[in-house]
Every structure is written in C-alpha cells, then in structure tokens.
N, C-alpha and C positions, 0 to 999 in steps of 0.2 A: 507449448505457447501459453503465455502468463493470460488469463482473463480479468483485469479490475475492474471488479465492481462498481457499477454506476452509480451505485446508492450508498455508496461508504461514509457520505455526512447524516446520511440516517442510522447509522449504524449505532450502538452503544461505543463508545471508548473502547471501554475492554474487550471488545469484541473486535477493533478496528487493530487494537496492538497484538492481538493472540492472532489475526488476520496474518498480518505482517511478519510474527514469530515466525510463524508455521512455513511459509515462503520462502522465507527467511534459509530455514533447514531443508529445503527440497533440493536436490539433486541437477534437477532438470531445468531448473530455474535462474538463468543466465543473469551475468552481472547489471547490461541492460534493462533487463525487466525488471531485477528487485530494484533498481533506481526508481525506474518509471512508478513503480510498487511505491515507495517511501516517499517523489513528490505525491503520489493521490494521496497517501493519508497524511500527509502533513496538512493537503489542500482540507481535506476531510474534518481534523482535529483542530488545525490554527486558522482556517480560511484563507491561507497561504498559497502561493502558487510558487513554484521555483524557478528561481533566478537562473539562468545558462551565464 
C-alpha cells in the first residue's frame, strides 16, 4: 500500500519528481495508486487538483 505524503507542497521540486520516478519503478505499486501518486504532486507542484 502506496503512502503520499502529506507534505509534498513543501517538498523541493526535485525531490517531489525523483518522489514520483522512484514509485513510479516499484513493483508493488498498483496502477491506482501511481494515479492517486501524480494527482498529489501535480496538486503539490501546479496547486492543481485533478479533474475525474
């Protein structure tokens, strides 16, 4: 089970994309969650929230 971080608008950038790489490449980490993963750092990065 994916954990996002609560704090990812405080996060640096690069640390928010290298975040997301790394998840990105795990195994275990279902197509659901890396969505759920890319809306928070979109929210994170653009102040964006995603549209369904």
């Amino acid at each position: 089970m994916l954990t996002i971080p609560t704090d990812l608008d405080r996060w640096h950038p690069n640390d928010v994309t290298a975040w997301l790489r790394d998840i990105e490449d795990d195994p275990t980490v279902t197509d659901a969650e890396f969505d759920q993963a890319q809306a928070a750092v979109d929210e994170a990065l653009l102040g964006t929230t995603a549209q369904a």
